[in-house]
N, C-alpha and C positions, 0 to 999 in steps of 0.2 A: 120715761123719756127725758127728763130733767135733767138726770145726769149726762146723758149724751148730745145734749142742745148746744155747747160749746163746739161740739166738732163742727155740724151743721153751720154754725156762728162762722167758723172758720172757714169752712168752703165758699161762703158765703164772700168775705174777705179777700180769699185769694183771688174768685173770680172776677169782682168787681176792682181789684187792683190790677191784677193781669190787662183788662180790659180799657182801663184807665192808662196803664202801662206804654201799650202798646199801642192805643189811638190817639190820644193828644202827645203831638211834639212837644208841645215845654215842658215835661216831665221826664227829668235825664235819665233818670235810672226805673226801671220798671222792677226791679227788688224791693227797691224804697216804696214803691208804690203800691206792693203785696200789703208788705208790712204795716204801713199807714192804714190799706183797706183792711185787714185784719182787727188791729187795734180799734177801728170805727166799728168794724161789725161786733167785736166782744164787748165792747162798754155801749153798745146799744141795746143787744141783747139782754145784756146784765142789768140795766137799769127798768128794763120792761119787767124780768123776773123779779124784782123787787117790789112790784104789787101785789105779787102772788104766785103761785103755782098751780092752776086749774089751768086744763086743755087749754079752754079759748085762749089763755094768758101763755103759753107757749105758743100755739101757733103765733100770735101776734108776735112775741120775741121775735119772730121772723122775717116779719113786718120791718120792724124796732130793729135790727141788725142791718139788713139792705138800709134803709136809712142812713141809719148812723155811719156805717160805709159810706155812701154815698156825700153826704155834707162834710166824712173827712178826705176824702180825695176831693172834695171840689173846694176844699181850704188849702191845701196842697197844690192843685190848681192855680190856685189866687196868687199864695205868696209866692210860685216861685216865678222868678225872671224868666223872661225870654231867652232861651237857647240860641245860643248864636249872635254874633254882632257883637260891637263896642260894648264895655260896659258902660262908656260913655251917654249911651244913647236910651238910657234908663232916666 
């Protein structure tokens, strides 16, 4: 199953950008925000794999991808500005 935990990584990604995407307004583009999710889900994943390869250590890669998706959309979140309005009023 090792070999194919990157695809899962990646669904994993898509959804949680998709969803990111499309419910918070300050995030202009929900493409950007696949991509973002994606990239958090594989180097979270990726870095769980690095303690090992037994079962329990992939399922948790699992774990470790929602994660890591997750803290990088909500850093994406952060930095970007408010949609809309003056840029003055930043």
């Amino acid at each position: 199953m090792a070999g194919s935990l990157w695809i899962v990584w990646t669904i994993i990604g898509i959804v949680g950008g998709f969803m990111v995407g499309k419910l918070v307004k300050k995030v202009r583009s929900t493409a950007f925000a696949v991509c973002v999710g994606i990239c958090g889900a594989l180097l979270g994943g990726w870095l769980m794999l690095l303690v090992g390869s037994t079962a329990t250590l992939q399922a948790v890669s699992l774990l470790t991808a929602a994660v890591g998706c997750a803290i990088f959309l909500w850093i994406l979140c952060v930095a970007t500005p408010k949609s809309g309005g003056d840029i003055d009023d930043i």
